[in-house]
Backbone as numpy.savetxt, mean C-alpha at the origin, in Angstrom:
# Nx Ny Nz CAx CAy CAz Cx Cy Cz
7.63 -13.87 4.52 7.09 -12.53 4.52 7.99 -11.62 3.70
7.04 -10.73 3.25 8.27 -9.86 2.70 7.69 -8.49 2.61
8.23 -7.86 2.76 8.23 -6.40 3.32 9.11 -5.47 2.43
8.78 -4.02 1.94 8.82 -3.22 0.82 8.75 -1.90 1.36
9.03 -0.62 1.46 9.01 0.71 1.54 9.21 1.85 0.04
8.39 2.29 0.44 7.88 3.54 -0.84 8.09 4.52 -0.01
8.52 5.66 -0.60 8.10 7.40 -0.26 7.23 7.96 -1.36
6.01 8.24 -0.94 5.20 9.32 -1.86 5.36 10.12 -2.39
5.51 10.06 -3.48 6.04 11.23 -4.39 5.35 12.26 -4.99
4.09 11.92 -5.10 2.58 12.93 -5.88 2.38 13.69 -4.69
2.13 14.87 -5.88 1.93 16.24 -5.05 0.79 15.74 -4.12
-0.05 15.56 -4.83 -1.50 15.10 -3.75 -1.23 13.97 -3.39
-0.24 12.93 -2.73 -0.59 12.04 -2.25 -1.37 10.97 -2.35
-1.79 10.06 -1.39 -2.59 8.79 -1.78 -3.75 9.58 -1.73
-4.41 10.08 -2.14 -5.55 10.26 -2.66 -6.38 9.75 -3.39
-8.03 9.53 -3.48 -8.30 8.81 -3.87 -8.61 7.99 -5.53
-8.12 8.09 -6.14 -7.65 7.49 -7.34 -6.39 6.70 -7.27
-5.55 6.94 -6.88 -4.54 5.74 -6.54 -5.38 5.07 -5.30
-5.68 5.28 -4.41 -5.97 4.52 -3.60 -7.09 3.52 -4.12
-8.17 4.04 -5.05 -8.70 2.68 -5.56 -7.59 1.94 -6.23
-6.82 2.78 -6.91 -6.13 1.55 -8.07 -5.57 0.68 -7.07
-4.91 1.36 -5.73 -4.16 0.06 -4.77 -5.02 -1.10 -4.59
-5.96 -0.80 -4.03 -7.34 -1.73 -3.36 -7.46 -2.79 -4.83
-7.96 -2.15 -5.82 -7.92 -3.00 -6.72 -7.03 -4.09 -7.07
-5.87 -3.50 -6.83 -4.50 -4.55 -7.30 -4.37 -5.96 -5.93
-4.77 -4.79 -4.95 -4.39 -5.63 -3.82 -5.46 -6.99 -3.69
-6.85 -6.75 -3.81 -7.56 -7.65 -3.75 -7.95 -8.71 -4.52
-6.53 -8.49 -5.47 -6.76 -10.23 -6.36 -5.77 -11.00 -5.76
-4.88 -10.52 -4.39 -4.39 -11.79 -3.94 -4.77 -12.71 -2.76
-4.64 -13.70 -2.33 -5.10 -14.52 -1.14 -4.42 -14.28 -0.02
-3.08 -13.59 0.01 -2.10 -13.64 1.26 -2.37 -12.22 2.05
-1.55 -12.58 3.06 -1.70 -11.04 3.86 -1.56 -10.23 3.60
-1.77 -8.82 3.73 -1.15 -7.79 2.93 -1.16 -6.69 4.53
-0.62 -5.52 4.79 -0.64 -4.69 5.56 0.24 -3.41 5.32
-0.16 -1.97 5.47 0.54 -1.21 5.25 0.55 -0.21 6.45
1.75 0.57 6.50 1.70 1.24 7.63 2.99 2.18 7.53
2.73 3.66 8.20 3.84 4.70 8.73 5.01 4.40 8.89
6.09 4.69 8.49 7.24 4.01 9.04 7.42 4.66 10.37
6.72 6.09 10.46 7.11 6.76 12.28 6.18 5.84 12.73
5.00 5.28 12.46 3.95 4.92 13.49 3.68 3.71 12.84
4.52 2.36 13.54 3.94 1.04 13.13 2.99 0.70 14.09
2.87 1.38 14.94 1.34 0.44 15.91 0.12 0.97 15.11
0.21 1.52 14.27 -1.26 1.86 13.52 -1.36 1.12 12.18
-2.17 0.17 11.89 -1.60 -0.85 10.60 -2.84 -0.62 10.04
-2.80 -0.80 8.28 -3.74 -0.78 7.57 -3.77 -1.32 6.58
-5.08 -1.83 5.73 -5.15 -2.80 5.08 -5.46 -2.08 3.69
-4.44 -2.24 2.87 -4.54 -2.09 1.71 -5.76 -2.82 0.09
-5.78 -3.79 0.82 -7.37 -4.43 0.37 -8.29 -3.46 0.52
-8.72 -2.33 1.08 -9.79 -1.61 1.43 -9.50 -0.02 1.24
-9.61 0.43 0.25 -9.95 1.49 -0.18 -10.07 2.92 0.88
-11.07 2.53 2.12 -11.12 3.12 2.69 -9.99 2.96 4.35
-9.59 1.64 4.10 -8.60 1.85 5.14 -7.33 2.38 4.69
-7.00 2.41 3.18 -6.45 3.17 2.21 -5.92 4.75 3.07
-7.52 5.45 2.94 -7.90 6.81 2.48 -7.51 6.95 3.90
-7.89 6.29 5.14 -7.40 6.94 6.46 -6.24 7.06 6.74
-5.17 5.85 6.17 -4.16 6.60 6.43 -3.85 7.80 6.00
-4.02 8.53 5.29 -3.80 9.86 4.78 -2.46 10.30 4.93
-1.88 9.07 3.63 -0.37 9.52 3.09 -0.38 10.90 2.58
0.44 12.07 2.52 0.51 12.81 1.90 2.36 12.58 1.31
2.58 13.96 0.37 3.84 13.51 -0.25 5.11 13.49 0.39
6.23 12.36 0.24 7.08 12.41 1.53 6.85 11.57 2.32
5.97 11.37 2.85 5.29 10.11 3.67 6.17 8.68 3.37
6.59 8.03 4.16 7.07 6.71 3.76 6.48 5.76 4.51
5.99 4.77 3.29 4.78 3.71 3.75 6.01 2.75 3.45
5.42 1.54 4.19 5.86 -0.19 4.09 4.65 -0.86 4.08
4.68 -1.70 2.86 3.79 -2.79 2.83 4.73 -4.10 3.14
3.40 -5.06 3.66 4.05 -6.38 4.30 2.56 -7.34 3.71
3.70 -8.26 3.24 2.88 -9.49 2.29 3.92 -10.84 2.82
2.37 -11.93 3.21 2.34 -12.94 3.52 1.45 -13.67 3.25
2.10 -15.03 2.60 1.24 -15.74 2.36 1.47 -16.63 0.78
1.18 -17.50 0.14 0.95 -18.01 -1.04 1.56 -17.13 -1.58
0.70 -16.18 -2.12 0.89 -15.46 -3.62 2.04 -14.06 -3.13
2.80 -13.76 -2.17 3.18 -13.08 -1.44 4.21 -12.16 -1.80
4.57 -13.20 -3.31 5.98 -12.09 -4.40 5.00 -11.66 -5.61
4.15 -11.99 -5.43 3.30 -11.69 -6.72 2.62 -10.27 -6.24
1.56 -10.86 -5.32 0.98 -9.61 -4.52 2.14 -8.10 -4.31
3.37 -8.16 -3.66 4.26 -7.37 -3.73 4.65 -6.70 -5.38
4.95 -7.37 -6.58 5.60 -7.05 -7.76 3.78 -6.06 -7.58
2.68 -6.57 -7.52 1.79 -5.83 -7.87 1.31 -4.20 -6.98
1.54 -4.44 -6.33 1.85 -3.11 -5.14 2.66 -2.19 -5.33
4.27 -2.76 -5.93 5.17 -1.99 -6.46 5.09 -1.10 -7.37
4.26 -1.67 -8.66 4.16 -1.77 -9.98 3.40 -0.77 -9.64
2.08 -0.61 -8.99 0.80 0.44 -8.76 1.35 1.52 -8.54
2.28 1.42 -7.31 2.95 2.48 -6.24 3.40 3.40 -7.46
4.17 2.72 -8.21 5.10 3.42 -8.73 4.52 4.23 -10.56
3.28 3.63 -10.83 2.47 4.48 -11.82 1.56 5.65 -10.95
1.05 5.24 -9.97 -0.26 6.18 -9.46 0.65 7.01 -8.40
1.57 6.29 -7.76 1.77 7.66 -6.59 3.57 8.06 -6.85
C-alpha cells in the first residue's frame, strides 16, 4: 500500500474541473484507490468517481491523503500526484 498527502493549494479548491481531471486519471488503474480528510479518516472517498470527488468538498488548505493498493499501485499514485499537482 502506499499512501501520499497533498494540501490544496487553488483558491477554489477541488472543484469541479480538477475533480474530473482526478476521476479521469484515477480510473485507468485496477488497484485500490481511496481518499480522505486527514481530521476525518472515518469518512473515505473514492477518487474513481467524480462525484464522490465533489462531496468531499476540499477547499484550499484542506489536506487530503490518497491510499493506493493493488497491482498498478506506484503507477496509479505517480498519476494522482502528477494531477494534484497541475489542477489543484
Amino acid at each position: 500500500m502506499i499512501k501520499k498527502t497533498f494540501t490544496i493549494t487553488a483558491e477554489e479548491g477541488l472543484h469541479a474541473r480538477p475533480a474530473s481531471e482526478l476521476a479521469k486519471v484515477a480510473m485507468k488503474f485496477k488497484c485500490d484507490l481511496k481518499m480522505y480528510r486527514e481530521e476525518d479518516m472515518s469518512k473515505i472517498f473514492q477518487p474513481k468517481s467524480i462525484l464522490s470527488i465533489m462531496t468531499l468538498g476540499a477547499s484550499k488548505g484542506d489536506v487530503i491523503t490518497f491510499e493506493a493498493e493493488g497491482a498498478d499501485e506506484g503507477e496509479a499514485m505517480a498519476g494522482i500526484e502528477q494531477t494534484i499537482m497541475e489542477v489543484v
